[in-house]
PyMOL Python script that loads the backbone (N, CA, C, O; Angstrom):
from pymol import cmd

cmd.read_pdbstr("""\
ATOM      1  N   UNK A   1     -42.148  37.013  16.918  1.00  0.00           N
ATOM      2  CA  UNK A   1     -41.242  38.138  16.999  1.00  0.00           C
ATOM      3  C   UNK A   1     -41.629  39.111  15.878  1.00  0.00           C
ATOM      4  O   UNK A   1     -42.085  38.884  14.758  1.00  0.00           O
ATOM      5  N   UNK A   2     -41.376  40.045  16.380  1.00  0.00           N
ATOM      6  CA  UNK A   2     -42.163  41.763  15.071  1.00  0.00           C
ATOM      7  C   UNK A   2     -41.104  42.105  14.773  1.00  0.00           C
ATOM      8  O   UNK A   2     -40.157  41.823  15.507  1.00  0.00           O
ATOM      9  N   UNK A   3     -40.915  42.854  13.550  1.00  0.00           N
ATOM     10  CA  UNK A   3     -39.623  43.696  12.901  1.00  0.00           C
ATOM     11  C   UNK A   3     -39.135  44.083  13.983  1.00  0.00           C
ATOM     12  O   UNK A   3     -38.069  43.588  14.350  1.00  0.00           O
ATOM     13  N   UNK A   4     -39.723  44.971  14.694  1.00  0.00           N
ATOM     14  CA  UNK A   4     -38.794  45.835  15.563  1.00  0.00           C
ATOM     15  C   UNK A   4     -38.157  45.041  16.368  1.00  0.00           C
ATOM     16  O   UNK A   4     -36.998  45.381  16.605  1.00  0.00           O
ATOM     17  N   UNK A   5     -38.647  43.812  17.013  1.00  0.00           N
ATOM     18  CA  UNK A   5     -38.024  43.458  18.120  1.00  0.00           C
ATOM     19  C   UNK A   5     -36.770  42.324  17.122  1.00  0.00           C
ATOM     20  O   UNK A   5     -35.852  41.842  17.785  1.00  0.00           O
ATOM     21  N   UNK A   6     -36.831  42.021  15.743  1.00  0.00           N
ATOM     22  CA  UNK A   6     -35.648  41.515  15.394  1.00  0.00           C
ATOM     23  C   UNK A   6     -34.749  42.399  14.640  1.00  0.00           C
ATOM     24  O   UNK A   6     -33.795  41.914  14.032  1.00  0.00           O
ATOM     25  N   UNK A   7     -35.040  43.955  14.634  1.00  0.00           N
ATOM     26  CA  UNK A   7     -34.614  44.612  14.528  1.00  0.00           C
ATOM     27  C   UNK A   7     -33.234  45.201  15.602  1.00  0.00           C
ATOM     28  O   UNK A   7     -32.117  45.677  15.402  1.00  0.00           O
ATOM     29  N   UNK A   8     -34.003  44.874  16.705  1.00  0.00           N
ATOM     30  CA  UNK A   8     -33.366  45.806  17.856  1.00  0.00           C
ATOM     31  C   UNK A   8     -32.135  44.014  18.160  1.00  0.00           C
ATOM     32  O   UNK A   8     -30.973  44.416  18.095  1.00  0.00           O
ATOM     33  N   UNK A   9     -32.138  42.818  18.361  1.00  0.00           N
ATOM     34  CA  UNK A   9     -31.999  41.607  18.559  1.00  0.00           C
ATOM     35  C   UNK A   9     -30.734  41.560  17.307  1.00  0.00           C
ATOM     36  O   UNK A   9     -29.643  41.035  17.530  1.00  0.00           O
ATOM     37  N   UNK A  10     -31.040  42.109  16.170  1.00  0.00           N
ATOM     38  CA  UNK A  10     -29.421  41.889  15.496  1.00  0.00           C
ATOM     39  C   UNK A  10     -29.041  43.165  15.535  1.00  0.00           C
ATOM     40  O   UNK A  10     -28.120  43.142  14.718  1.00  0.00           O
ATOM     41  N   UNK A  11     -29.121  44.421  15.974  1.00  0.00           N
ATOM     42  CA  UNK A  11     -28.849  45.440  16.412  1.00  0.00           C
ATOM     43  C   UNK A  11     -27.415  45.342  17.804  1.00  0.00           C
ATOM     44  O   UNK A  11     -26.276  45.805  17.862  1.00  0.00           O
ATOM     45  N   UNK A  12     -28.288  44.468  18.768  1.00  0.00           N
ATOM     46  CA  UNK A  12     -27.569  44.298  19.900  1.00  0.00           C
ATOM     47  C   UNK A  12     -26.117  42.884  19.288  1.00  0.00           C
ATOM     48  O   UNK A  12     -24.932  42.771  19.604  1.00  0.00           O
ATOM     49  N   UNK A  13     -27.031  42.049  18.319  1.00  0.00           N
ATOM     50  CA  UNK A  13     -25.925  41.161  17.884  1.00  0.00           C
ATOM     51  C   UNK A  13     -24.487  41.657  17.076  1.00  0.00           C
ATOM     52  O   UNK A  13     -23.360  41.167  17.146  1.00  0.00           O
ATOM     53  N   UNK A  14     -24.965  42.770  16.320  1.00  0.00           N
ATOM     54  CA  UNK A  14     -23.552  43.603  16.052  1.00  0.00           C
ATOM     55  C   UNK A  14     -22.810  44.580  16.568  1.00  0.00           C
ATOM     56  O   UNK A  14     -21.915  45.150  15.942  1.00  0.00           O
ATOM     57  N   UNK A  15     -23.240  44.904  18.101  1.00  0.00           N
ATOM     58  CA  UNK A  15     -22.860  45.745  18.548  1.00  0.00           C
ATOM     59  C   UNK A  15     -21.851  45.289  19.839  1.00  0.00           C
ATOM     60  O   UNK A  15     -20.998  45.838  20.536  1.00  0.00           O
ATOM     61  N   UNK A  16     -22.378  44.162  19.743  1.00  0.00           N
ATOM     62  CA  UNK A  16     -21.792  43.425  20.717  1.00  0.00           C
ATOM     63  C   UNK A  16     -20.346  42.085  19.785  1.00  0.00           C
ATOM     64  O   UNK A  16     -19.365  41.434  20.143  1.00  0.00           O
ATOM     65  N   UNK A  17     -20.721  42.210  19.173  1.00  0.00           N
ATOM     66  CA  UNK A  17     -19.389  41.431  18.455  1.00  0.00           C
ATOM     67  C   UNK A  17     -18.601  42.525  17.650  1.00  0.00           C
ATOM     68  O   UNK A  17     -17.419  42.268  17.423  1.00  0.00           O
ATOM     69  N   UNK A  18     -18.934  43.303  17.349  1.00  0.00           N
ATOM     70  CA  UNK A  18     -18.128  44.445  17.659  1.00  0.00           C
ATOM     71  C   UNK A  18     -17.218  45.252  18.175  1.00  0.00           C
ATOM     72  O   UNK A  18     -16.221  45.744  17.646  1.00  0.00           O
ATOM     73  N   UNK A  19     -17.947  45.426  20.054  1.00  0.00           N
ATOM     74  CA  UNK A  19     -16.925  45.503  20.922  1.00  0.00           C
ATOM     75  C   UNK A  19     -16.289  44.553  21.249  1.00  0.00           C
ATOM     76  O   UNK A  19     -15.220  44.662  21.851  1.00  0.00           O
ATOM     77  N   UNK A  20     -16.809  43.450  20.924  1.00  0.00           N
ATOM     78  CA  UNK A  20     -15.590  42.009  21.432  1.00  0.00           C
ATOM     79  C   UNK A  20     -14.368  42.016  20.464  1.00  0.00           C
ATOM     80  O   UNK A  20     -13.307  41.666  20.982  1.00  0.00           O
ATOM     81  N   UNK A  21     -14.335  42.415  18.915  1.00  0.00           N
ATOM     82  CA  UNK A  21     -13.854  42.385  18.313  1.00  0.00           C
ATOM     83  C   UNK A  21     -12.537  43.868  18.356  1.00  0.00           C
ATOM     84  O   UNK A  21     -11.364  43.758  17.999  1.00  0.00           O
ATOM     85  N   UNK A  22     -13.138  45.019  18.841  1.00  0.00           N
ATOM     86  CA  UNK A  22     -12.447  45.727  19.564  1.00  0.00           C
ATOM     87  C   UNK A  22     -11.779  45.680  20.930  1.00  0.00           C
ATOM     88  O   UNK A  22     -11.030  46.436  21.548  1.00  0.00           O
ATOM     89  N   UNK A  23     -12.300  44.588  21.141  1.00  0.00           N
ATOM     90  CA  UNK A  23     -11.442  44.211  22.866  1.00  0.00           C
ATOM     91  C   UNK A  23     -10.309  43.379  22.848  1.00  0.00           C
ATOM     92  O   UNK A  23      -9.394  43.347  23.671  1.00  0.00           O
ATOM     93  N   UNK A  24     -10.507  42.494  21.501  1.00  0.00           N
ATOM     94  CA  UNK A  24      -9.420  41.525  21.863  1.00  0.00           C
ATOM     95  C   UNK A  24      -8.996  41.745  20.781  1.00  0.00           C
ATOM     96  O   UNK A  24      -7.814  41.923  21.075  1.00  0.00           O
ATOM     97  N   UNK A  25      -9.065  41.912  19.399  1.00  0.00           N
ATOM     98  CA  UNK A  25      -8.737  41.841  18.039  1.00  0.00           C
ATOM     99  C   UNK A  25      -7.792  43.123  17.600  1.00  0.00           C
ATOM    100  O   UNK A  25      -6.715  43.164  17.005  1.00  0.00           O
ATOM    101  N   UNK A  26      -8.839  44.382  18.265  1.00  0.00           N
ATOM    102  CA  UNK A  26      -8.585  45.256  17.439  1.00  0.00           C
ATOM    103  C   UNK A  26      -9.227  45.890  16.684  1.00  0.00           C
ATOM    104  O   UNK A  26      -8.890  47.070  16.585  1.00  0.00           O
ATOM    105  N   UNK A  27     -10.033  45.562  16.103  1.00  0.00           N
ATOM    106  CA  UNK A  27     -11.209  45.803  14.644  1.00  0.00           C
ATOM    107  C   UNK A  27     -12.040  44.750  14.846  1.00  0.00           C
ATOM    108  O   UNK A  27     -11.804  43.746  15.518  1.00  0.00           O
ATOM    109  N   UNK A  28     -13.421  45.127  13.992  1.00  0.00           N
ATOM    110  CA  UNK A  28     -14.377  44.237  14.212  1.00  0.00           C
ATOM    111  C   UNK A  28     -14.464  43.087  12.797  1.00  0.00           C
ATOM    112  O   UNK A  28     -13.420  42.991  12.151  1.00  0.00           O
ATOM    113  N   UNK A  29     -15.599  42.293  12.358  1.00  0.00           N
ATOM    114  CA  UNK A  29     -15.628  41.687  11.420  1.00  0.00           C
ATOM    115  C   UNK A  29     -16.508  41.853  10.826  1.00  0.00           C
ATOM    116  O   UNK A  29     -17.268  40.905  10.628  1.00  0.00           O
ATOM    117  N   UNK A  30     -16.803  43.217  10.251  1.00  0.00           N
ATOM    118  CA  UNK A  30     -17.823  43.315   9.182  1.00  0.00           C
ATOM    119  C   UNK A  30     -19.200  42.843   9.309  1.00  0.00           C
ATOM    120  O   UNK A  30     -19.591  41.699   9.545  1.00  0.00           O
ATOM    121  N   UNK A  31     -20.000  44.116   9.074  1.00  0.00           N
ATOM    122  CA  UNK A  31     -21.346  43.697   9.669  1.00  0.00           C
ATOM    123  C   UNK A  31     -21.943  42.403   9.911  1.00  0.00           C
ATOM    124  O   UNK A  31     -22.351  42.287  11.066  1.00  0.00           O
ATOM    125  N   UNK A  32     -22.132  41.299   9.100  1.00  0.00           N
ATOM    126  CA  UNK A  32     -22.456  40.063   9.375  1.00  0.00           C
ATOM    127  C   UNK A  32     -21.818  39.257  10.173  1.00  0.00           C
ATOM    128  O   UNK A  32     -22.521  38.587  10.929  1.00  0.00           O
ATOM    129  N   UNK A  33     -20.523  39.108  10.230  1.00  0.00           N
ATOM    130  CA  UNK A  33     -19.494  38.776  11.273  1.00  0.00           C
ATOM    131  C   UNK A  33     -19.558  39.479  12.607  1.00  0.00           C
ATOM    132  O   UNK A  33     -19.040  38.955  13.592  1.00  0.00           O
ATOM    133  N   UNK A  34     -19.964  40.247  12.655  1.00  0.00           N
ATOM    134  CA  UNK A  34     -20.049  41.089  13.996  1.00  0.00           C
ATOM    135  C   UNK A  34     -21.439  40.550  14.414  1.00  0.00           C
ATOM    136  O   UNK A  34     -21.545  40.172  15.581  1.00  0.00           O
ATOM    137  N   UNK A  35     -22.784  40.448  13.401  1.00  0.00           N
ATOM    138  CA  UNK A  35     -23.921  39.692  13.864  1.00  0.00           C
ATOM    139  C   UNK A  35     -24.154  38.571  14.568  1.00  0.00           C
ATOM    140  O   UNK A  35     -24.846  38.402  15.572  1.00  0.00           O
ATOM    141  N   UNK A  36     -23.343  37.637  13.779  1.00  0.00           N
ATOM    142  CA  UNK A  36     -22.869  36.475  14.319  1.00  0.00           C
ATOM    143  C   UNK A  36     -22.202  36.151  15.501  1.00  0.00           C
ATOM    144  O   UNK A  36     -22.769  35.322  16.213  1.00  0.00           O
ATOM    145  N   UNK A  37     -21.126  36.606  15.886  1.00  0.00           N
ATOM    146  CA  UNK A  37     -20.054  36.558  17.252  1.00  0.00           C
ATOM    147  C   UNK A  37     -21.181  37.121  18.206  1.00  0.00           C
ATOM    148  O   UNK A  37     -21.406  36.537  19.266  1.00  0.00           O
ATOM    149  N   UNK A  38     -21.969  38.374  17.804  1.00  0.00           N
ATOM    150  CA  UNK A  38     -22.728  38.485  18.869  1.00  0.00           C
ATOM    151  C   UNK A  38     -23.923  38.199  19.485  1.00  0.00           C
ATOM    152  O   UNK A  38     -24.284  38.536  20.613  1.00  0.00           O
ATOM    153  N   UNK A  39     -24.891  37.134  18.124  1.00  0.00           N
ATOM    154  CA  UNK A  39     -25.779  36.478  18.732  1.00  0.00           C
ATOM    155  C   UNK A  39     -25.054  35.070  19.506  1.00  0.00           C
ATOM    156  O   UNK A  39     -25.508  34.636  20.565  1.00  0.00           O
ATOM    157  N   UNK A  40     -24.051  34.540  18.912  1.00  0.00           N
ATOM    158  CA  UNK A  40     -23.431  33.332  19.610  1.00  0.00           C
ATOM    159  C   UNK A  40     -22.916  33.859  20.591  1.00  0.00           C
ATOM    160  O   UNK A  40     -23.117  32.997  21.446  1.00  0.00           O
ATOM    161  N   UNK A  41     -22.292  34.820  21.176  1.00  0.00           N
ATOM    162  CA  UNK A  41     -22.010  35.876  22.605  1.00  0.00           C
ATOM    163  C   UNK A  41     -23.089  35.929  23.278  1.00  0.00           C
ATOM    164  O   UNK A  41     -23.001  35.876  24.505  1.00  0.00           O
ATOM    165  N   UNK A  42     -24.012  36.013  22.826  1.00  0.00           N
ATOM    166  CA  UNK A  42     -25.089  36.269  23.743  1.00  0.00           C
ATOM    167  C   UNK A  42     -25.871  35.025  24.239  1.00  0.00           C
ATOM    168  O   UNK A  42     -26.682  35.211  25.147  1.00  0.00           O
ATOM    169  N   UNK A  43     -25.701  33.695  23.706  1.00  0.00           N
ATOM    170  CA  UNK A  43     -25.712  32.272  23.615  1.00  0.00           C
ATOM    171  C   UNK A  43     -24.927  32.098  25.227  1.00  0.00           C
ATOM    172  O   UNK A  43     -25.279  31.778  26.362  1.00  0.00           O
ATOM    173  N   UNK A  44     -23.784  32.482  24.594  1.00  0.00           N
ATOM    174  CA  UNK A  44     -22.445  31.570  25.591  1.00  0.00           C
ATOM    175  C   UNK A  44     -22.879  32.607  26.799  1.00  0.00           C
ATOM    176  O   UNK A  44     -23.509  32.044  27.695  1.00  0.00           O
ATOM    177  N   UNK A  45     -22.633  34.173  27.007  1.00  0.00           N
ATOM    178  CA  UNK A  45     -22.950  35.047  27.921  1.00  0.00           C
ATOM    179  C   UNK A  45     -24.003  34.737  28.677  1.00  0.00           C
ATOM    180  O   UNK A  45     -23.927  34.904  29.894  1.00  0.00           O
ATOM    181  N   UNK A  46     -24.921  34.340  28.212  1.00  0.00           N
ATOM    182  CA  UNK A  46     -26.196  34.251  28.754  1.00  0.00           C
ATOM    183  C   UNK A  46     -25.531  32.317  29.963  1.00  0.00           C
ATOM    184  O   UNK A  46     -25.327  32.406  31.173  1.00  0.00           O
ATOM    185  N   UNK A  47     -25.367  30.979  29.209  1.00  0.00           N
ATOM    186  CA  UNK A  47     -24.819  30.372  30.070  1.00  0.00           C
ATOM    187  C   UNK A  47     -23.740  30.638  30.840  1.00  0.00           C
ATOM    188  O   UNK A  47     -23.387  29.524  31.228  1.00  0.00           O
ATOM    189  N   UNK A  48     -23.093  31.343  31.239  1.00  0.00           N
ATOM    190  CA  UNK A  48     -22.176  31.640  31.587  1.00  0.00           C
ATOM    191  C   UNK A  48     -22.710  32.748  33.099  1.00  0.00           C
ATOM    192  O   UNK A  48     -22.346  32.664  34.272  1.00  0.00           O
ATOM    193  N   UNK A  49     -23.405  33.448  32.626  1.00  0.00           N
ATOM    194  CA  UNK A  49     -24.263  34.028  33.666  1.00  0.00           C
ATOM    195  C   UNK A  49     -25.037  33.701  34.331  1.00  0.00           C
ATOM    196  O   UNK A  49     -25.360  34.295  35.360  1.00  0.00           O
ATOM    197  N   UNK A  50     -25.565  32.603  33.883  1.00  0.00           N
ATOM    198  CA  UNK A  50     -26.923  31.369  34.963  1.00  0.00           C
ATOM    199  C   UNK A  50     -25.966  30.740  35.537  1.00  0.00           C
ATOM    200  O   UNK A  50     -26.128  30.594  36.748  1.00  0.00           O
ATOM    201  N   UNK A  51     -24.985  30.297  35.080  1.00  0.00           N
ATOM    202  CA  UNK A  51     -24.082  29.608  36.075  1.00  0.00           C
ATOM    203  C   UNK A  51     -23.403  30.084  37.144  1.00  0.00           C
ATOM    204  O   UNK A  51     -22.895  29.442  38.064  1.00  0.00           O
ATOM    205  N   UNK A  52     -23.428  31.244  36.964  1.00  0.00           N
ATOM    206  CA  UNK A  52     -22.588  32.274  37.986  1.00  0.00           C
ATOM    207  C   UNK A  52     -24.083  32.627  38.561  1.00  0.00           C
ATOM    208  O   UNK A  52     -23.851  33.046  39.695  1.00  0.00           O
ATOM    209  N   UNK A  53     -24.960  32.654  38.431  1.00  0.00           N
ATOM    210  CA  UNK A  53     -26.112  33.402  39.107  1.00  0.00           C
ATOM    211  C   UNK A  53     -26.040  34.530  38.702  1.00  0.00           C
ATOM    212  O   UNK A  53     -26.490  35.261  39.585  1.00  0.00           O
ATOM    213  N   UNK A  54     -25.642  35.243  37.635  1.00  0.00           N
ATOM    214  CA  UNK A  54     -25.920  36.399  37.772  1.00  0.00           C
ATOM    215  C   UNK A  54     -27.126  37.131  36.670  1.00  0.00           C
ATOM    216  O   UNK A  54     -26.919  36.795  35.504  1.00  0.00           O
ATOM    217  N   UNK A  55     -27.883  37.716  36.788  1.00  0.00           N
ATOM    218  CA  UNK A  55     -29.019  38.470  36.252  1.00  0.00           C
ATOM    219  C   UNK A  55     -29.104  39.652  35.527  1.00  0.00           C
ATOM    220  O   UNK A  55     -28.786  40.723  36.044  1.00  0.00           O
ATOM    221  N   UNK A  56     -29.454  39.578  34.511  1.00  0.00           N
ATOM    222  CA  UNK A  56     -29.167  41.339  34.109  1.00  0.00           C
ATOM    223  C   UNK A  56     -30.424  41.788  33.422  1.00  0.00           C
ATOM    224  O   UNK A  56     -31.070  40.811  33.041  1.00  0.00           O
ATOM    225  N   UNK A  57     -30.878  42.715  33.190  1.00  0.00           N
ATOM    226  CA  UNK A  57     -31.898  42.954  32.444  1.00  0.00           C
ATOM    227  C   UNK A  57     -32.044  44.541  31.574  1.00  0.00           C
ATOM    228  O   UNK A  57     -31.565  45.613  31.945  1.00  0.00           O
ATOM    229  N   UNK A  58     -32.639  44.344  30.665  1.00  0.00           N
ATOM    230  CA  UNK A  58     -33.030  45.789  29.931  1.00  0.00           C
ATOM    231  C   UNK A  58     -32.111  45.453  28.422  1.00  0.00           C
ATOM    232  O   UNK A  58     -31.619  44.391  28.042  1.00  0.00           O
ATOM    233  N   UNK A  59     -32.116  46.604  27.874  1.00  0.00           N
ATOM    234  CA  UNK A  59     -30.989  46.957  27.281  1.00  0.00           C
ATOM    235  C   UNK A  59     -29.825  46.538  27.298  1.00  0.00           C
ATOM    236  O   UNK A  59     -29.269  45.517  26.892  1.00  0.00           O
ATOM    237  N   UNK A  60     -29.393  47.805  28.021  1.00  0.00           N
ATOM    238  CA  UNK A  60     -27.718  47.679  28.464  1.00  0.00           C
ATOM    239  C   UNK A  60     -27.587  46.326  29.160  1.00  0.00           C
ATOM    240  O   UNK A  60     -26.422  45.931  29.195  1.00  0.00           O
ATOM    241  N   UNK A  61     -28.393  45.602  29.664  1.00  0.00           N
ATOM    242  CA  UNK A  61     -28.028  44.052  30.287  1.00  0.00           C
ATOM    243  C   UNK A  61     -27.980  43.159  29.227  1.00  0.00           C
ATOM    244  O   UNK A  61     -27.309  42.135  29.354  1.00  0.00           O
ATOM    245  N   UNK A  62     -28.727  43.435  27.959  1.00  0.00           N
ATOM    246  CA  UNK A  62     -28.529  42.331  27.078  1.00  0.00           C
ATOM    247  C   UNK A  62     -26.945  42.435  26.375  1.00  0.00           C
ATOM    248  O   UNK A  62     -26.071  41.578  26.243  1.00  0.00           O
ATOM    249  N   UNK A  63     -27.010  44.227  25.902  1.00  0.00           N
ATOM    250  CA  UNK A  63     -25.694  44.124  25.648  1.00  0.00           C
ATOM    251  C   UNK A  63     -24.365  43.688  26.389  1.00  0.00           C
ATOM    252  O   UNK A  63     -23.343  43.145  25.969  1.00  0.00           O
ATOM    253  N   UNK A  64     -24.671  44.034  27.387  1.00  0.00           N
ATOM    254  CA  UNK A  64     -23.514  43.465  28.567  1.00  0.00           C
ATOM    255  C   UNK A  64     -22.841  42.061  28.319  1.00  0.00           C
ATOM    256  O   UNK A  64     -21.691  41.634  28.216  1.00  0.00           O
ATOM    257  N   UNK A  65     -24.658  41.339  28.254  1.00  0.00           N
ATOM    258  CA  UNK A  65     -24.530  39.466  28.336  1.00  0.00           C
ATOM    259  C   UNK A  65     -23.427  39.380  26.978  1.00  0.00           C
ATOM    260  O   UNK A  65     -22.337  38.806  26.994  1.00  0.00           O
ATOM    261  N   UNK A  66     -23.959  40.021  25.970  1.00  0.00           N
ATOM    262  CA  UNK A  66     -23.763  39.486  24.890  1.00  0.00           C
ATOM    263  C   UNK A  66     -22.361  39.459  24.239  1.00  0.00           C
ATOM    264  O   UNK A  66     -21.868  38.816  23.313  1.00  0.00           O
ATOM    265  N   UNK A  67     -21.801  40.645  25.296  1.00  0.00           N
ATOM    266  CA  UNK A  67     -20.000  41.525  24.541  1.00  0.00           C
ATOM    267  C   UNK A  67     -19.872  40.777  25.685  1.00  0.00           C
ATOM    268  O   UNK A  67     -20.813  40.115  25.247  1.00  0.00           O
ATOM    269  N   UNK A  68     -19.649  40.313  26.593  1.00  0.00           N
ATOM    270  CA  UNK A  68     -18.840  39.361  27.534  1.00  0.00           C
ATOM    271  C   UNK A  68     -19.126  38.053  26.945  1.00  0.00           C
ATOM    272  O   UNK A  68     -18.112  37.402  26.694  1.00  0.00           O
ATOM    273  N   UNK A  69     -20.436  37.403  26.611  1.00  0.00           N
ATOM    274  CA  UNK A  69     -19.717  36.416  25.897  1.00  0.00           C
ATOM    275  C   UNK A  69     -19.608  36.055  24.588  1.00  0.00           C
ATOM    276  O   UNK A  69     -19.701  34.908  24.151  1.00  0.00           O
ATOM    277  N   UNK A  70     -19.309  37.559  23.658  1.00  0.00           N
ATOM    278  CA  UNK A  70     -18.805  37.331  22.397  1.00  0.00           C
ATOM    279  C   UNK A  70     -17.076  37.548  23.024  1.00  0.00           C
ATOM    280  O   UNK A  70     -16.202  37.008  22.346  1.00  0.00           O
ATOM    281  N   UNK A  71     -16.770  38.093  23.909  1.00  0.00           N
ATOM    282  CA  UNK A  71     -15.225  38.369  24.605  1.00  0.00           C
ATOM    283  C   UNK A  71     -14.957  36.636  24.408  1.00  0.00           C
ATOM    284  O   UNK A  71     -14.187  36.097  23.613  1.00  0.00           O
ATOM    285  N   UNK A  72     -15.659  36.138  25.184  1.00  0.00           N
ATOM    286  CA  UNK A  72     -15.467  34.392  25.985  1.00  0.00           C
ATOM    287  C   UNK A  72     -15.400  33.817  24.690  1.00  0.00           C
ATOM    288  O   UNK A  72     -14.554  32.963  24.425  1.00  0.00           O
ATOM    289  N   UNK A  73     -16.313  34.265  23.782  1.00  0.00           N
ATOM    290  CA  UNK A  73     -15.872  33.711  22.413  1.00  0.00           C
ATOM    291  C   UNK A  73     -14.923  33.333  21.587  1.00  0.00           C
ATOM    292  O   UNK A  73     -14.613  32.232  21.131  1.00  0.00           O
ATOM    293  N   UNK A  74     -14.361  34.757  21.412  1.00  0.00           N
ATOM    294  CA  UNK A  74     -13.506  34.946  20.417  1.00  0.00           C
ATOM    295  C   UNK A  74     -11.956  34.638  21.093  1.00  0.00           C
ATOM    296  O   UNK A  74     -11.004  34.438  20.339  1.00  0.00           O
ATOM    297  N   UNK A  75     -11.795  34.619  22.566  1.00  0.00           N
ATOM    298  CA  UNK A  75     -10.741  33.936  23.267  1.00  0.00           C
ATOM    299  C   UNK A  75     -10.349  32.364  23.344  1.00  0.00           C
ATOM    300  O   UNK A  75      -9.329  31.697  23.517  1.00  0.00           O
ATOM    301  N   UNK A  76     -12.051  32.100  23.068  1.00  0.00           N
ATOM    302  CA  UNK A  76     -12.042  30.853  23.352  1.00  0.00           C
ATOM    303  C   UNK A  76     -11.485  29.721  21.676  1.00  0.00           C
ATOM    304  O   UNK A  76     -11.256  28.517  21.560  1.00  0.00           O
ATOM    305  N   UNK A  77     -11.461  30.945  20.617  1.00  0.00           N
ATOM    306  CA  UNK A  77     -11.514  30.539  19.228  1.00  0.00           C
ATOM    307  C   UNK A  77      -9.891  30.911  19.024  1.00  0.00           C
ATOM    308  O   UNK A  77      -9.253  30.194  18.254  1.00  0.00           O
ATOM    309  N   UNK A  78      -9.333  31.822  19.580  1.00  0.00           N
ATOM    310  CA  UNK A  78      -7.823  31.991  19.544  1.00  0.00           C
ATOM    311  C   UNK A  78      -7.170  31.529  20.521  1.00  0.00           C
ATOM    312  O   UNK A  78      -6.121  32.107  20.805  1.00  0.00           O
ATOM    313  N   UNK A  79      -7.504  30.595  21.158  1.00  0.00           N
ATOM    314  CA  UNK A  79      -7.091  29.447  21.799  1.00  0.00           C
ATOM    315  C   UNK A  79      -6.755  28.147  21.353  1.00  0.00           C
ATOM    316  O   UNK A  79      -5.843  27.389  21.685  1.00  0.00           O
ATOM    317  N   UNK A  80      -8.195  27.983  20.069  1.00  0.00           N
ATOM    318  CA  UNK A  80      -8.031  26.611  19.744  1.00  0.00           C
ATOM    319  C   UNK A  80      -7.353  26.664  18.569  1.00  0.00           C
ATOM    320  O   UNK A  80      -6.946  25.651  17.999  1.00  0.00           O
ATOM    321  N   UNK A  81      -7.192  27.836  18.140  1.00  0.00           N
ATOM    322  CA  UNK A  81      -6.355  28.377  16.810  1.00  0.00           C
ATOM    323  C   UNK A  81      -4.597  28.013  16.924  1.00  0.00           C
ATOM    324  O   UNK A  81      -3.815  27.470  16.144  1.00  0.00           O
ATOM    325  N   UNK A  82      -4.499  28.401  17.819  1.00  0.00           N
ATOM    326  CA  UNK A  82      -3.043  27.901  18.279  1.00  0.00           C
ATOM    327  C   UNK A  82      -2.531  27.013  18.474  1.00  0.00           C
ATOM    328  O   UNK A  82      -1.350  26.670  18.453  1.00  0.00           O
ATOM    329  N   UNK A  83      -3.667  26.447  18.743  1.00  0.00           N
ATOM    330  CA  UNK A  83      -2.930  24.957  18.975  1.00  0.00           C
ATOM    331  C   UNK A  83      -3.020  23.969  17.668  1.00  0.00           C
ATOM    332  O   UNK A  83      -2.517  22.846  17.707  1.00  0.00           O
TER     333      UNK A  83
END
""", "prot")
cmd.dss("prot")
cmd.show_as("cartoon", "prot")
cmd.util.cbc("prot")
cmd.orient("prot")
């Protein structure tokens, strides 16, 4: 992997835990926290989408994968919080 392409790879990882963090939260968690939720979003998104069959590609498809399952994430973490 080259700068740029782990450039662009935690780029999409904070941009995407980000909007997850704006979807369900409210606010996000600070650049590294937002890195995080959204490479593990893009972990869970990505299974979550082979299982469903569904395919995405480019860009905007990675981000897609990745804020749906940093969403699946962070629901799935204020779930177990409650209890």
């Amino acid at each position: 992997m080259d700068i740029m392409s782990l450039i662009i790879f935690l780029a999409i990882g904070a941009l995407a835990g980000w909007l997850a963090g704006q979807i369900l939260k409210g606010r996000g968690f600070g650049l590294l926290g937002n890195i995080i939720v959204g490479i593990i979003g893009a972990m869970v998104g990505g299974f979550v989408f082979g299982l469903l069959g569904i395919t995405t590609g480019g860009l905007l498809g990675a981000i897609v994968t990745a804020t749906i399952g940093a969403v699946i994430l962070l629901y799935l973490i204020s779930i177990i919080k409650r209890v």
